[in-house]
N, C-alpha and C positions, 0 to 999 in steps of 0.2 A: 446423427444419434450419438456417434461416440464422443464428439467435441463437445457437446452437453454436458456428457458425462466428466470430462476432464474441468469442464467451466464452471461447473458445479462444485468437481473433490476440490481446486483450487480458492471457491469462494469459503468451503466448508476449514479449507486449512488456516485462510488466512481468521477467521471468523477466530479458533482456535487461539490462532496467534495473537488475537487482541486481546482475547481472555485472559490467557495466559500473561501477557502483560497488565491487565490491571489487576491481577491478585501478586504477583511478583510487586508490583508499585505501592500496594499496599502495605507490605509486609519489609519493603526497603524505603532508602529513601526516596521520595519523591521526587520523578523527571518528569515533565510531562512533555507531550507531544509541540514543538514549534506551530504556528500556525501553517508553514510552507511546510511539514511536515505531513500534516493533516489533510492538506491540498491536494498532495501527490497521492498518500495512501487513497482518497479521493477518486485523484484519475484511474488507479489503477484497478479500482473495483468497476468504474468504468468501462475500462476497458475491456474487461472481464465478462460485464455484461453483455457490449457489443462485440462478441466476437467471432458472430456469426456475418458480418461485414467487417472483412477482413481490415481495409483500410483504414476506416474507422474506430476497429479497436485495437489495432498496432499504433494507431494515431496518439488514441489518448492514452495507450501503455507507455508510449517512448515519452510522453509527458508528462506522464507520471514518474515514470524513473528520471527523469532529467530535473525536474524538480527536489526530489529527493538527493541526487550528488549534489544538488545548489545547497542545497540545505545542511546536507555530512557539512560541506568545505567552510561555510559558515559559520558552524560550530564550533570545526576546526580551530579556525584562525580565532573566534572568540576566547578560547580555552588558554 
């Protein structure tokens, strides 16, 4: 019951947090999300969802964030 509840305020933050990014995107200039950007936020809602089978959604979290550092470092070195 209570890992529900954490898997939930987490979906409901990140939810926030995109919102918050396309009214910010609006009103600045426009970045928009890479596709391998997109991918990882992807997994990580994933993961999120399965996280009542532990292995499965550590699985797709750690590939979600592992995609995302590919992606910063890529940016990086483009810049």
């Amino acid at each position: 019951m209570t890992s529900q509840i954490y898997i939930a305020l987490a979906i409901v933050v990140l939810a926030v947090i995109a919102l918050l990014m396309v009214f910010v995107r609006r009103s600045g200039k426009e970045k928009r999300f890479t596709p391998l950007a997109g991918l990882a936020f992807g997994f990580i809602l994933a993961g999120l969802f399965f996280g009542e089978k532990r292995l499965i959604g550590y699985g797709l979290l750690g590939v979600g964030v592992l995609l995302a550092v590919i992606d910063i470092v890529k940016q990086s070195k483009s810049k």
